[in-house]
LOMARPA-792183 format. One record per residue: residue number from 1; residue in three letters; x, y, z of N, C-alpha, C, O, CB in turn. Coordinates in pm, whole numbers, always signed. Glycine has a CB too. Example, Ala and Ser with C-alpha at 12.3 -4.5 7.8 and 13.67 -1.06 7.14 Angstrom:
2
+-----+------+--------+--------+--------+--------+--------+--------+--------+--------+--------+--------+--------+--------+--------+--------+--------+
:  nr : rest :    n.u :    n.v :    n.w :   ca.u :   ca.v :   ca.w :    c.u :    c.v :    c.w :    o.u :    o.v :    o.w :   cb.u :   cb.v :   cb.w :
+-----+------+--------+--------+--------+--------+--------+--------+--------+--------+--------+--------+--------+--------+--------+--------+--------+
:   1 :  ALA :  +1319 :   -569 :   +780 :  +1230 :   -450 :   +780 :  +1320 :   -330 :   +780 :  +1424 :   -332 :   +846 :  +1131 :   -447 :   +905 :
:   2 :  SER :  +1285 :   -225 :   +708 :  +1367 :   -106 :   +714 :  +1290 :     +3 :   +787 :  +1341 :   +114 :   +804 :  +1408 :    -60 :   +572 :
+-----+------+--------+--------+--------+--------+--------+--------+--------+--------+--------+--------+--------+--------+--------+--------+--------+
! end
This chain:
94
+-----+------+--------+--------+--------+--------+--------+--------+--------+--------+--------+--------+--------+--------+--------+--------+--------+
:  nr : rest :    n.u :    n.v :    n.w :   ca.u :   ca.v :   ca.w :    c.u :    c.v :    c.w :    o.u :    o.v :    o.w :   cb.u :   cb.v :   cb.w :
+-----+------+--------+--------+--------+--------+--------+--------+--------+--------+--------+--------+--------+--------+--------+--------+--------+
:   1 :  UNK : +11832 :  -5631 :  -2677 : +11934 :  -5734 :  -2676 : +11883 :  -5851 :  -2758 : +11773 :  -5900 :  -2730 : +11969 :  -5778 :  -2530 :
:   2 :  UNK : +11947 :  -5892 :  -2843 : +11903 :  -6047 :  -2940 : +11966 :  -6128 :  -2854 : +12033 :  -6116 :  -2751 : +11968 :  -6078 :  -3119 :
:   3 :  UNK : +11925 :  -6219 :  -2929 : +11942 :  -6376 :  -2902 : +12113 :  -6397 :  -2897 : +12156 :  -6478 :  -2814 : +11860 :  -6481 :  -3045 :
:   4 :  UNK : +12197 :  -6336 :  -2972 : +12337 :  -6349 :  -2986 : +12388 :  -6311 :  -2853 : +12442 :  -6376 :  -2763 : +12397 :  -6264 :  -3102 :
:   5 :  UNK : +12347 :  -6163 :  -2868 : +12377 :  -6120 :  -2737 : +12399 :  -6165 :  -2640 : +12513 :  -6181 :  -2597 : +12324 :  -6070 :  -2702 :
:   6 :  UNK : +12256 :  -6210 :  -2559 : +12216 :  -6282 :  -2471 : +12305 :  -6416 :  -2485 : +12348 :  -6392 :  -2372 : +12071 :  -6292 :  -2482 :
:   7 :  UNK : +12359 :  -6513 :  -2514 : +12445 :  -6610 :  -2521 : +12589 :  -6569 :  -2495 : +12645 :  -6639 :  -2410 : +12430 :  -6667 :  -2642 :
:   8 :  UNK : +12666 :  -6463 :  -2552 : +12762 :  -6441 :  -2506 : +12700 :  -6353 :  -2349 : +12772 :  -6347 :  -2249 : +12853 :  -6372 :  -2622 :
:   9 :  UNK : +12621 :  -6320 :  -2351 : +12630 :  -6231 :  -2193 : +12619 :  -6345 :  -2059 : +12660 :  -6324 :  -1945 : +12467 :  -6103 :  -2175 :
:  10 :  UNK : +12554 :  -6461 :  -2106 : +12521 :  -6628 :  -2022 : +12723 :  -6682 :  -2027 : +12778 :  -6743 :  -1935 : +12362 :  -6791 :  -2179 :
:  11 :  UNK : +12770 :  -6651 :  -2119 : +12905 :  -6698 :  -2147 : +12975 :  -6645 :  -2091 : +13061 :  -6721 :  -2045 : +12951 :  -6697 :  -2252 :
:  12 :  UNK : +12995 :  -6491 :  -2051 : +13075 :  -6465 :  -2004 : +13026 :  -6407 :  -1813 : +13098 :  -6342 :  -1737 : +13135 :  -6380 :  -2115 :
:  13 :  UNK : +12860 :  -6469 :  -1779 : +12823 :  -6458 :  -1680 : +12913 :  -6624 :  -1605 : +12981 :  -6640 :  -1504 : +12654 :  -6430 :  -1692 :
:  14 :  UNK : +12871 :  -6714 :  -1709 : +12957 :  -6852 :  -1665 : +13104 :  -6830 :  -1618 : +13140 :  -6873 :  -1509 : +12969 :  -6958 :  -1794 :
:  15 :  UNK : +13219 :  -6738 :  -1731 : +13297 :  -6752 :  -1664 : +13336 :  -6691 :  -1555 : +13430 :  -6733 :  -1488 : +13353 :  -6760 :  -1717 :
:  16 :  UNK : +13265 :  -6577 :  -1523 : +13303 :  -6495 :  -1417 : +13263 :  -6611 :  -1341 : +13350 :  -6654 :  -1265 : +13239 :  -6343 :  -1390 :
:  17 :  UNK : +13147 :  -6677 :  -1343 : +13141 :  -6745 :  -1194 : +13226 :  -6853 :  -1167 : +13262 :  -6897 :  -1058 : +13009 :  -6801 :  -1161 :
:  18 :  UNK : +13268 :  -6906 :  -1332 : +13379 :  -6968 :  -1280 : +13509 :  -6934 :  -1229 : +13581 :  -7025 :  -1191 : +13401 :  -7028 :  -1348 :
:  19 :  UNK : +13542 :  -6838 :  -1224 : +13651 :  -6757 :  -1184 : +13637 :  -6709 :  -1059 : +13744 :  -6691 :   -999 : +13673 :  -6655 :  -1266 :
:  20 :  UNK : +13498 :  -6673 :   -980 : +13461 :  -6662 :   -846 : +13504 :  -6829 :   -762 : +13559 :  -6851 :   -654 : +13281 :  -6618 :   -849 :
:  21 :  UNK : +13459 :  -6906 :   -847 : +13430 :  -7041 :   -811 : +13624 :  -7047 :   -769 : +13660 :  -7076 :   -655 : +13340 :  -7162 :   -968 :
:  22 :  UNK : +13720 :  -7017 :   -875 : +13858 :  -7065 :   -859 : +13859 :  -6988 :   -754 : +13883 :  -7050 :   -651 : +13974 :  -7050 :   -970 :
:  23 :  UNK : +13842 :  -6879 :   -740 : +13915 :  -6773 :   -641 : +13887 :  -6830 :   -473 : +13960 :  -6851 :   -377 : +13835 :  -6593 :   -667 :
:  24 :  UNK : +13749 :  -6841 :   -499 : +13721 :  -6957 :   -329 : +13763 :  -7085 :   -323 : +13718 :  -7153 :   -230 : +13561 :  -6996 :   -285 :
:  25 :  UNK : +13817 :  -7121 :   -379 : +13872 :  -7264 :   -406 : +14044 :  -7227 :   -357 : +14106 :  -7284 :   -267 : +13845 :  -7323 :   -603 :
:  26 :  UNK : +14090 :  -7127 :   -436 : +14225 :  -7065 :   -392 : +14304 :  -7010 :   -251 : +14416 :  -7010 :   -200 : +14222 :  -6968 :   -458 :
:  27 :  UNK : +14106 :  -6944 :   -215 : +14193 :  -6919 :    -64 : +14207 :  -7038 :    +12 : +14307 :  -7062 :    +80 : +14118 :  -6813 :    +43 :
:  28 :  UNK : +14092 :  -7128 :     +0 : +14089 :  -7217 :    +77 : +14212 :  -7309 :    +81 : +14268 :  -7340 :   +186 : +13981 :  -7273 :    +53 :
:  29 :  UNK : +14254 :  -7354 :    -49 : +14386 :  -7414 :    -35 : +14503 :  -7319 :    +20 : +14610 :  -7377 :    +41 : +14425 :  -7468 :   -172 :
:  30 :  UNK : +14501 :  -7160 :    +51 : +14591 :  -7133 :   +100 : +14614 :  -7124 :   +235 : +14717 :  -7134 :   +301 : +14610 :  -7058 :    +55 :
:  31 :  UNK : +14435 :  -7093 :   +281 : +14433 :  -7132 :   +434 : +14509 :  -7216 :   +473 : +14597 :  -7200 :   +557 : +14325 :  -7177 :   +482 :
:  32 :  UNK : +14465 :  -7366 :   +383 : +14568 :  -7459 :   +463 : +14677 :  -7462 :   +425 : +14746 :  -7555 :   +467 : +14545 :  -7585 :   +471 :
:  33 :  UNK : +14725 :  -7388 :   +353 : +14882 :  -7409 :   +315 : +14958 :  -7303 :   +435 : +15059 :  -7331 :   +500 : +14921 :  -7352 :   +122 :
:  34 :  UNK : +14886 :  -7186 :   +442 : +14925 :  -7117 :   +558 : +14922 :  -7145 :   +745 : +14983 :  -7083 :   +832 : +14856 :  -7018 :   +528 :
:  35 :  UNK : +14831 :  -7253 :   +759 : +14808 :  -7309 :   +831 : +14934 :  -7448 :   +870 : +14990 :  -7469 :   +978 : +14682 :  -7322 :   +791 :
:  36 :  UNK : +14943 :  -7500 :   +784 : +15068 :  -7613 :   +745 : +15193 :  -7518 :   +815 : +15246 :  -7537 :   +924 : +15096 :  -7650 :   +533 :
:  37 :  UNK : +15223 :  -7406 :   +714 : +15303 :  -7299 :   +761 : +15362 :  -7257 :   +879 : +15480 :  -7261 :   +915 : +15255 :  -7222 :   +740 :
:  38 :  UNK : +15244 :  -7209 :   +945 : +15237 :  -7183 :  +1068 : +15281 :  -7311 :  +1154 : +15372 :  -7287 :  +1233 : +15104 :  -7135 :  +1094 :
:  39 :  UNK : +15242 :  -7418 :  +1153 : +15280 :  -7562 :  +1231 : +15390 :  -7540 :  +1236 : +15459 :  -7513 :  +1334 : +15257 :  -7705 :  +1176 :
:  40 :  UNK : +15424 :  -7551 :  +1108 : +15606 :  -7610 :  +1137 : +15712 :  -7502 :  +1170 : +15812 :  -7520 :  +1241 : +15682 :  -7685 :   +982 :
:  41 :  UNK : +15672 :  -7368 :  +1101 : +15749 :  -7266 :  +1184 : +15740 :  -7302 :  +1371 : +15832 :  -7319 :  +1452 : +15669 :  -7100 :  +1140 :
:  42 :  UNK : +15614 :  -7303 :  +1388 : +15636 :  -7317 :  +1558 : +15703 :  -7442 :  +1591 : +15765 :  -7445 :  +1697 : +15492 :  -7319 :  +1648 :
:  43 :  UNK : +15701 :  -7557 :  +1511 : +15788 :  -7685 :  +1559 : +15917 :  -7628 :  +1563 : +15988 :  -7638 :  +1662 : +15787 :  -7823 :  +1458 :
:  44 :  UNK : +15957 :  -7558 :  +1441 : +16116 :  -7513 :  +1419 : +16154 :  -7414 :  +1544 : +16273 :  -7418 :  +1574 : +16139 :  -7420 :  +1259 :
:  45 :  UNK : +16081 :  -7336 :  +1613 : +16106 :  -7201 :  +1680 : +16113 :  -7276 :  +1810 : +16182 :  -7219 :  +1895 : +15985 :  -7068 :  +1664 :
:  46 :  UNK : +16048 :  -7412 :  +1851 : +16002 :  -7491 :  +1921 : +16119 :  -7547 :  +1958 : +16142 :  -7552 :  +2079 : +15908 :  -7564 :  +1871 :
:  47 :  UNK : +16218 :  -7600 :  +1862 : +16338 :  -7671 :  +1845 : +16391 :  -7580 :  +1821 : +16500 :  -7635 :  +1837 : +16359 :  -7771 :  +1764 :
:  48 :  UNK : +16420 :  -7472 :  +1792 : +16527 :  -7418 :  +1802 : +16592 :  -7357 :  +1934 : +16705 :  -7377 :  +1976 : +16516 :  -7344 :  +1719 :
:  49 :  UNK : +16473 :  -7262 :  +1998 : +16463 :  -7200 :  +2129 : +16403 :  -7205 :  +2243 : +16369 :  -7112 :  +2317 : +16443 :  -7122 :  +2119 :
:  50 :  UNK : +16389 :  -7346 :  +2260 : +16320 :  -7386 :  +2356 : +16427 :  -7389 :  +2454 : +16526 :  -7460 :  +2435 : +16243 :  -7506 :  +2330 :
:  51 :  UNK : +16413 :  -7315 :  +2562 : +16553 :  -7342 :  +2708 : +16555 :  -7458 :  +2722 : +16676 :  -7481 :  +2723 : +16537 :  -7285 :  +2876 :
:  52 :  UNK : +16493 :  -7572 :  +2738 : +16542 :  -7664 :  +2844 : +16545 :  -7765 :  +2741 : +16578 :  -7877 :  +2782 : +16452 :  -7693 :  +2986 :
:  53 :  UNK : +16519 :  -7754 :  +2622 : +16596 :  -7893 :  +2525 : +16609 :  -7835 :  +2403 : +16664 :  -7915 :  +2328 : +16500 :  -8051 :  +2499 :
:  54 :  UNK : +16585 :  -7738 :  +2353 : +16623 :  -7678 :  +2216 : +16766 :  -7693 :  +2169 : +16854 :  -7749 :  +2235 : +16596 :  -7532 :  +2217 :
:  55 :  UNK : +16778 :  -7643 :  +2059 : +16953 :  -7620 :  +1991 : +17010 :  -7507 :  +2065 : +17128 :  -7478 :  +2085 : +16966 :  -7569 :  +1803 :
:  56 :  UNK : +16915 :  -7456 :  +2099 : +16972 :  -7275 :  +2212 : +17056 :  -7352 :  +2334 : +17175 :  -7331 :  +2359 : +16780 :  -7145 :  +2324 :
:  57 :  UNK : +16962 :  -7456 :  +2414 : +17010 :  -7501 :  +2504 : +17122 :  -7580 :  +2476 : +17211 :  -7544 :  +2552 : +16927 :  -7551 :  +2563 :
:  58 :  UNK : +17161 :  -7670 :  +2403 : +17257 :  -7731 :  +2370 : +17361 :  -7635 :  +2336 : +17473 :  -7686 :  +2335 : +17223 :  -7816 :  +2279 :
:  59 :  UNK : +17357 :  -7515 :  +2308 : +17479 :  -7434 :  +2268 : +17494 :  -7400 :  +2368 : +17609 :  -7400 :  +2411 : +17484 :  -7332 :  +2175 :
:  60 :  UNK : +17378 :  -7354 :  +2455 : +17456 :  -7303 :  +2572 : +17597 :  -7473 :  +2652 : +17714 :  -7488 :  +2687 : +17284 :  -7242 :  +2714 :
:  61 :  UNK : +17526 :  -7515 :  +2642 : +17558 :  -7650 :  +2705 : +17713 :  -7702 :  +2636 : +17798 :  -7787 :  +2662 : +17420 :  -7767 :  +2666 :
:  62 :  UNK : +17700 :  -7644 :  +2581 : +17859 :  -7653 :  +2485 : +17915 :  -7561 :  +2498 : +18034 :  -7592 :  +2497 : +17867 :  -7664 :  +2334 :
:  63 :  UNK : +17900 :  -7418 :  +2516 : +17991 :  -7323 :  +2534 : +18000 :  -7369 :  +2693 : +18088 :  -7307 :  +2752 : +17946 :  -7161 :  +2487 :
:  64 :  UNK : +17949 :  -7435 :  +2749 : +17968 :  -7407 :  +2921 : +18085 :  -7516 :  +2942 : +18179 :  -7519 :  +3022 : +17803 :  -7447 :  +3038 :
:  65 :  UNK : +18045 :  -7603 :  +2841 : +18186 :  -7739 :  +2867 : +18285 :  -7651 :  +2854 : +18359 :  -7619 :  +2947 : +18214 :  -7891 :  +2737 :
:  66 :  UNK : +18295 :  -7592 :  +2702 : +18417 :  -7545 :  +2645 : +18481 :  -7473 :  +2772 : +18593 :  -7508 :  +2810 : +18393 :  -7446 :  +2511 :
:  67 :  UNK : +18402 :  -7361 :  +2843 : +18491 :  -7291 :  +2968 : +18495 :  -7360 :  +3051 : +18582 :  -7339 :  +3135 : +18455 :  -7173 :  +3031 :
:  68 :  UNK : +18394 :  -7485 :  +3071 : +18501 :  -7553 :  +3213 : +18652 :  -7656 :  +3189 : +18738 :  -7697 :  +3267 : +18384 :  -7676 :  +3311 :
:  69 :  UNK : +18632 :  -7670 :  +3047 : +18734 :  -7774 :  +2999 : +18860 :  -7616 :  +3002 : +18965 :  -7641 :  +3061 : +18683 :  -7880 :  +2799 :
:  70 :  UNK : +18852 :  -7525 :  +2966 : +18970 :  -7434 :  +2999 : +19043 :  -7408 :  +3108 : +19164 :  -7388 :  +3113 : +18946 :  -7337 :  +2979 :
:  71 :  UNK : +18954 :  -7408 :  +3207 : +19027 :  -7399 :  +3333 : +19108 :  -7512 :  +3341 : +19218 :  -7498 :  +3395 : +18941 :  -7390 :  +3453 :
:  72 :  UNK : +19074 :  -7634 :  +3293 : +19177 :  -7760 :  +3397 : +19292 :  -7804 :  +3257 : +19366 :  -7903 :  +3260 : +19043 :  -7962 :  +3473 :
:  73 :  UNK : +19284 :  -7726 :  +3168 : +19380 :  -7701 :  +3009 : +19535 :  -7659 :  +3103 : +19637 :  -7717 :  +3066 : +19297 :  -7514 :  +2868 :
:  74 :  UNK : +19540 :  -7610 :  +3161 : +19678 :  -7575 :  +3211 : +19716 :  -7619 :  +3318 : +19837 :  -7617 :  +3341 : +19702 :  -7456 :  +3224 :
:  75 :  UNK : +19647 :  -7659 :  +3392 : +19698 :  -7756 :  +3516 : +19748 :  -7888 :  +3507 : +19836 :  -7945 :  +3571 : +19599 :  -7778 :  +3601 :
:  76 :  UNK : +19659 :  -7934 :  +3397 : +19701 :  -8071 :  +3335 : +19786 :  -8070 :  +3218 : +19829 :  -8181 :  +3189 : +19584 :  -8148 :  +3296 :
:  77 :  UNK : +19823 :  -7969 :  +3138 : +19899 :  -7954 :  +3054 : +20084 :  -7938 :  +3129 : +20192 :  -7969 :  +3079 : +19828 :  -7831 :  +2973 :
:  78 :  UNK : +20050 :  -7878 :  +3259 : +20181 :  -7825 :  +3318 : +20207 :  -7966 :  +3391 : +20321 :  -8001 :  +3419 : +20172 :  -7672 :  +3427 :
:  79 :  UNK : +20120 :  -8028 :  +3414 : +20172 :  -8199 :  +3549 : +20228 :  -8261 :  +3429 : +20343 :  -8304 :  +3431 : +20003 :  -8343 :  +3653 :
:  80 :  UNK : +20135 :  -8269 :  +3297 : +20208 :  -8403 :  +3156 : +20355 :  -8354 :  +3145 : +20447 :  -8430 :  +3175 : +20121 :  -8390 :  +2947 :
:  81 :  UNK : +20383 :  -8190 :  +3087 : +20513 :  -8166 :  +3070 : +20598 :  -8177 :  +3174 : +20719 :  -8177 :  +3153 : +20527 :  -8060 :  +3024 :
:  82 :  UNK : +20553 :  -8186 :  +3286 : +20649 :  -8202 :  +3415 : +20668 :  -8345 :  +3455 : +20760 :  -8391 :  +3523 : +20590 :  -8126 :  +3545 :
:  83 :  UNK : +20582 :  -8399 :  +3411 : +20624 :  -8582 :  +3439 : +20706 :  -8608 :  +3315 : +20820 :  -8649 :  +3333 : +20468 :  -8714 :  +3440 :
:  84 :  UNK : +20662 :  -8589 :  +3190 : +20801 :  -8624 :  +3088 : +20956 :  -8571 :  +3103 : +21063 :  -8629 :  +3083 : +20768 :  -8569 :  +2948 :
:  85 :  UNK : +20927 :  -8446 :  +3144 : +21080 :  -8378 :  +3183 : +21129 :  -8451 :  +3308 : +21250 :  -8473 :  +3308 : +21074 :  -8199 :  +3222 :
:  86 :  UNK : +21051 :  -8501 :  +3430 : +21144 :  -8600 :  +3534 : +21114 :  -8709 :  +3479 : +21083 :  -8792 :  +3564 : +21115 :  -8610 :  +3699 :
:  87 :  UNK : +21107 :  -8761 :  +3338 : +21114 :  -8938 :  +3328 : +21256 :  -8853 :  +3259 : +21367 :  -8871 :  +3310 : +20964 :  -9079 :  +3210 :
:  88 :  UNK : +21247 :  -8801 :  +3190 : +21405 :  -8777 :  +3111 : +21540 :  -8737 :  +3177 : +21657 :  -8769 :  +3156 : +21395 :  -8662 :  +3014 :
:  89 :  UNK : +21483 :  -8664 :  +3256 : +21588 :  -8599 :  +3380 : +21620 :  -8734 :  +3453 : +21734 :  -8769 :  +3425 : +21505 :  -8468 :  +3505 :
:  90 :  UNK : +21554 :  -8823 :  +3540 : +21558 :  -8968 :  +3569 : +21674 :  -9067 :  +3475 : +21773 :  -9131 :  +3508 : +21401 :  -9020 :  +3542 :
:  91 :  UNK : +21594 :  -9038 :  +3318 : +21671 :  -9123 :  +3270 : +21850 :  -9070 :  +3272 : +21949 :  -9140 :  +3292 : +21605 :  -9150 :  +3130 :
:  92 :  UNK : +21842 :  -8949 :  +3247 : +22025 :  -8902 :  +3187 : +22084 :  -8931 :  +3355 : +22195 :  -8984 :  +3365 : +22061 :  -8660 :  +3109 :
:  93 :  UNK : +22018 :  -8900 :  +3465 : +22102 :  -8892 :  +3582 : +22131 :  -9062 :  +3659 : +22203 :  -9085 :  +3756 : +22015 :  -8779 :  +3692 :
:  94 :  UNK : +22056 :  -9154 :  +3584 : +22047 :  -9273 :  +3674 : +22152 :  -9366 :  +3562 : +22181 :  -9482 :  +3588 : +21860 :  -9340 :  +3709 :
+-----+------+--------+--------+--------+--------+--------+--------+--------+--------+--------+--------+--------+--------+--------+--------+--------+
! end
């Protein structure tokens, strides 16, 4: 091996190590990027489906109005039309 040689073989020993050097540098920023990741998925899964204060719970909490507000939809719908029909009936007969 000459002297030439030997310089490109130091040259391209440098860049491999610099390229080892990026590659551990790479995971590490992905650790924490996967790590970051992970946080906020569980904040989101946290808020989303949590029973007792999540968005799950609030839907439930809204579909439960919606069926109790149905039941009293026709009882009170039938007293309004029945008090306007005796204010009118009232009015033509008096």
């Amino acid at each position: 091996m000459n002297q030439q040689d030997r310089k490109e073989f130091d040259i391209i020993h440098l860049k491999i190590d610099g390229m080892k050097e990026d590659i551990t540098e790479l995971r590490r920023e992905m650790d924490v990027a996967h790590k970051r990741t992970e946080e906020s998925l569980s904040f989101i899964k946290e808020n989303l489906f949590n029973p007792h204060e999540g968005l799950w719970a609030e839907t439930k909490q809204n579909s439960q109005f919606r069926d109790d507000s149905k039941k009293w939809r026709f009882p009170i719908g039938v007293g309004f039309i029945s008090l306007v029909i005796k204010n009118i009936w009232d009015s033509i007969t008096s």
